[in-house]
C-alpha positions, 0 to 999 in steps of 0.5 A, a space after each residue: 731369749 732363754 738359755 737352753 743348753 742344746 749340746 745336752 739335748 738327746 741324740 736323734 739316735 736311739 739304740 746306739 748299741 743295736 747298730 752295726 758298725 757300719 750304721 754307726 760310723 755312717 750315722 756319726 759322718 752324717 751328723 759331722 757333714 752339718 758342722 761345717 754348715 753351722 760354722 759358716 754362720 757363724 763367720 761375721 762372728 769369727 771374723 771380728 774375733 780375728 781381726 780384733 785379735 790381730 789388731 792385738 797381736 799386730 801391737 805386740 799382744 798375745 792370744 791366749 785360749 783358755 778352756 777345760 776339758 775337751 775344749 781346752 785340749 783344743 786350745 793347746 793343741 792350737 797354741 802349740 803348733 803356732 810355733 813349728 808351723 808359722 816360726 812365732 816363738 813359744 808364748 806368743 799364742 798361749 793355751 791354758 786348761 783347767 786342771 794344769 798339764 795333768 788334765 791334757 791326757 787325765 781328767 782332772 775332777 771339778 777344776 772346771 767349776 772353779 771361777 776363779 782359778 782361771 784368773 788366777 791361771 791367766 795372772 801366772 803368764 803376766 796377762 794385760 791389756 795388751 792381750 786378748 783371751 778367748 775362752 772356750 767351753 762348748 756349753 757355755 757355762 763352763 764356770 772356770 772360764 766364765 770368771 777368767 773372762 769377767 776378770 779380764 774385761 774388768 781390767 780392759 783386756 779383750 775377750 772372746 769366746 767360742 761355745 755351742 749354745 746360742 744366749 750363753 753365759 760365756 758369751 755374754 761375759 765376752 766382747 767377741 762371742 762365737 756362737 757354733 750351734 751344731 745341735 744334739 751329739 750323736 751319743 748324749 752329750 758327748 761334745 768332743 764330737 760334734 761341737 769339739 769338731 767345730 771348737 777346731 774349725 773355729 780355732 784353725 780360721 782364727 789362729 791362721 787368720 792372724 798368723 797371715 795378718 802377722 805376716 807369717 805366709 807369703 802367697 800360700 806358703 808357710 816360709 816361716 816353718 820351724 825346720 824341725 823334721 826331715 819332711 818339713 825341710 825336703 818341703 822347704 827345699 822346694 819352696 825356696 827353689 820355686 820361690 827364687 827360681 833355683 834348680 839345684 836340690 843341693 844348693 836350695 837345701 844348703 841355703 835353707 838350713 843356713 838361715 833357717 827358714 824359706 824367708 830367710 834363705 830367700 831373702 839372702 838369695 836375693 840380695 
């Protein structure tokens, strides 16, 4: 089947600018209510990018997201709240956008048609087959990222990628594509929206998914979380209280910050 870039395609909306705001947020949340839809077909996809990352990552790997734009804020945003939320360290899931640390808050003019800076990006973190990156471009033709991807498959190291046209050339430079096809954007190819929107959706149930595997969560719980706010340690107290059967606020806390983690605290409780 031809590649048809279906993100550019125009809106089913005409006359943005004649709608009352009540029309236009009504319309935007009729528009995202079809996301989650197009990412439920995509779940066999999803599920074997996970479980390959983990696979990985159970042997001591990395996860690395690599993207521009939108779609590589997403992957940063992702890579970096692995450590306060799950208690891995820094560096374990790693996100990299075109342009460098500039291009998080400014767009950076064409650093993303550049092939083969991606590979060079990955090269300053030691990338290896022990790895596994996930290339993320909605389009899918996103060139800074299709040759990132190329260069690790030709030296052994898994790929993924996440995009939102269906027979993309992203996707055939990865071993594990997902494929979110969520259609036109409701403004004309605005892809933060519609497909940014599920570019999350799939990064929440792939790095979720593989902190779970890492043992990460027990039952429902994140016992691993950084203690690094007075909100996250009153939801630790009580955690570990549940956890251990402790009534005692005080006591429950004092463990807690001693050992730094709900893991940890109750682990000791227990012995």
């Amino acid at each position: 089947m031809a590649f048809e870039k279906i993100t550019e395609q125009p809106s089913h909306y005409r006359h943005l600018e004649k709608m009352s705001v009540s029309e236009l947020v009504i319309n935007i949340n009729k528009e995202d209510q079809t996301v989650p839809a197009a990412v439920e077909k995509a779940i066999p996809q999803i599920e074997k990018l996970a479980e390959a990352a983990g696979d990985k990552m159970l042997m001591g790997g990395r996860m690395f997201y690599i993207g521009a734009g939108t779609s590589g804020r997403l992957g940063i945003v992702d890579a970096s709240e692995c450590p306060p939320t799950y208690g891995v360290p820094y560096g374990l899931v790693i996100g990299i956008i075109a342009g460098g640390e500039k291009a998080i808050t400014t767009a950076v003019e064409f650093a993303e048609d550049d092939k083969e800076q991606g590979w060079k990006d990955l090269l300053e973190h030691q990338v290896s087959d022990k790895d596994v990156v996930i290339g993320i471009a909605a389009s899918g033709t996103t060139p800074y990222v299709i040759g990132a991807l190329e260069e690790c498959r030709k030296r052994g190291i898994i790929t993924g990628s996440i995009s939102c046209n269906p027979y993309s050339p992203v996707s055939a430079a990865a071993d594990f594509p997902i494929e979110v096809v969520v259609g036109p954007e409701f403004v004309t190819g605005s892809t933060r929206m519609k497909s940014g929107t599920a570019q999350k959706l799939v990064l929440n149930m792939i790095s979720t998914s593989v902190m779970i595997q890492l043992g990460r969560v027990e039952d429902n719980k994140m016992v691993n979380m950084q203690l690094t706010n007075d909100k996250l340690v009153d939801r630790g107290t009580r955690m570990l209280m549940e956890r251990v059967k402790l009534t005692n606020y005080k006591k429950a806390k004092e463990l807690l910050l001693k050992y730094g983690s709900v893991k940890k605290a109750a682990d000791s409780y227990a012995e």
